[in-house]
C-alpha positions as CSV (number, residue, x, y, z in Angstrom):
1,X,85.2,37.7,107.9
2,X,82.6,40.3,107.7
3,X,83.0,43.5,110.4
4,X,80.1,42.1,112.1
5,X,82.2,39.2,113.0
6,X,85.0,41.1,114.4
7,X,84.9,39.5,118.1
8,X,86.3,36.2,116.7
9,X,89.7,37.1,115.6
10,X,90.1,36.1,119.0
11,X,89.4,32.8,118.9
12,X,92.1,32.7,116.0
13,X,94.0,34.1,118.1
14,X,94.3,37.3,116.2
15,X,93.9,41.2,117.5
16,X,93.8,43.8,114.9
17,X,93.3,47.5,115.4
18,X,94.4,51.0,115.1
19,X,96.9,52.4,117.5
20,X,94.5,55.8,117.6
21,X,90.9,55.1,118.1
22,X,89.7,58.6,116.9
23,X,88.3,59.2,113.4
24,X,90.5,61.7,111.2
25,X,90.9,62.2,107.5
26,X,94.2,61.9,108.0
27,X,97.2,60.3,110.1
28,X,98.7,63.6,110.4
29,X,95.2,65.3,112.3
30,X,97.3,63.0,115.5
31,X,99.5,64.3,117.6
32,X,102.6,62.1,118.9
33,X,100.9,62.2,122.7
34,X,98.0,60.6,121.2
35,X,100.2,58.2,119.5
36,X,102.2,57.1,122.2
37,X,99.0,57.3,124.7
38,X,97.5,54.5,121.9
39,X,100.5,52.3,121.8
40,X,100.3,52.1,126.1
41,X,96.4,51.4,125.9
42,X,96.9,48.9,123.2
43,X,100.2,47.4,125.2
44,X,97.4,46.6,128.0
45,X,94.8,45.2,126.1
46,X,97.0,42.8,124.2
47,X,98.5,41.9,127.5
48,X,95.0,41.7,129.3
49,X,93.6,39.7,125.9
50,X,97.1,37.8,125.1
51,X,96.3,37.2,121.1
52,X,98.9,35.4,119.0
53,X,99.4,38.0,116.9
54,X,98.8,41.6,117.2
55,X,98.1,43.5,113.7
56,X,98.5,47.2,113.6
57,X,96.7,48.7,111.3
58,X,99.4,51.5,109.6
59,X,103.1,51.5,109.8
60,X,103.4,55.3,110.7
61,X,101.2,54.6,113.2
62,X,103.1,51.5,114.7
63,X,106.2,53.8,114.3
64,X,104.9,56.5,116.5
65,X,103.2,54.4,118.9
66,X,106.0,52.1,119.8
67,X,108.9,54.4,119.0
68,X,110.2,52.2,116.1
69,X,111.4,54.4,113.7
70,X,112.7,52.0,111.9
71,X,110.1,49.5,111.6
72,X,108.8,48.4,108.2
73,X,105.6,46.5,107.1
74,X,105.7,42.8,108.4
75,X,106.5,41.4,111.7
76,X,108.3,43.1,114.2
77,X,110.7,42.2,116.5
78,X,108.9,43.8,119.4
79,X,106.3,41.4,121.3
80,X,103.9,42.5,123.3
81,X,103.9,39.6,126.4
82,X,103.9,36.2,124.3
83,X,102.2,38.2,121.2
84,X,103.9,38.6,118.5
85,X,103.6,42.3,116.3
86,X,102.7,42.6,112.9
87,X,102.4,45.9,111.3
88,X,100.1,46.1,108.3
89,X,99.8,48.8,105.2
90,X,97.2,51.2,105.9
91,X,94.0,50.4,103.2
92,X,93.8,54.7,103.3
93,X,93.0,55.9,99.3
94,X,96.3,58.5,100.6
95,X,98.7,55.0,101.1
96,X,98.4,55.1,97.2
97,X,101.8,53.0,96.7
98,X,100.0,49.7,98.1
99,X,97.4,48.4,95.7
100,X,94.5,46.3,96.9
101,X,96.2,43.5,95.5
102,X,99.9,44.1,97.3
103,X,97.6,44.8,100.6
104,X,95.6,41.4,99.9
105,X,99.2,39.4,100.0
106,X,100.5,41.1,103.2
107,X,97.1,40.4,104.8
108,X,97.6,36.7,103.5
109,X,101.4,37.0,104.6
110,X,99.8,37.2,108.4
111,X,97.2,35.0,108.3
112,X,99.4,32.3,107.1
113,X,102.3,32.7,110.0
114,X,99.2,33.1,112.4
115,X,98.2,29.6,111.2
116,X,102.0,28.0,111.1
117,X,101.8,28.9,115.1
């Protein structure tokens, strides 16, 4: 999909976003109340909007947000309502360790259990 098209993931039944809607060069420029404040406005949206499948864009992120510290890259237990949680790597040129390609397969990871629902 192009960015243009971005208003029908949820017709897929797809939400993806960042937990933190403010611009920074880095995830560290957050602080933990911004974090946290993110993962209760995103809670209402999802549950307002009820997609499938939630993606969160940045496992750090997801961590802080939802208090996870244990979470890792790939669906969560958590659910948010009926939707389910994915967390996704962060395509950041500082997430070094995940190529383009190993990002392209976790994307495709999603979008196939989005479609097996």
């Amino acid at each position: 999909m192009k960015p243009s098209e971005q208003g029908e993931l949820l017709s897929y039944g797809l939400g993806i976003t960042n937990v933190v809607a403010r611009a920074t060069a880095r995830a560290d420029e957050l602080s933990a109340e911004e974090y946290v404040e993110g993962g209760r406005l995103l809670s209402a949206k999802v549950e307002r909007l009820r997609p499938r499948w939630l993606a969160v864009v940045g496992v750090t992120a997801y961590r802080a947000a939802f208090g996870d510290r244990k979470a890792q890259i790939g669906p969560q237990e958590r659910t948010i309502g009926a939707s389910r949680v994915w967390a996704l790597p962060n395509p950041s040129g500082l997430n070094a360790h995940w190529t383009a390609a190993t990002m392209a397969e976790e994307f495709g990871r999603l979008r196939e259990a989005a479609q097996a629902q």
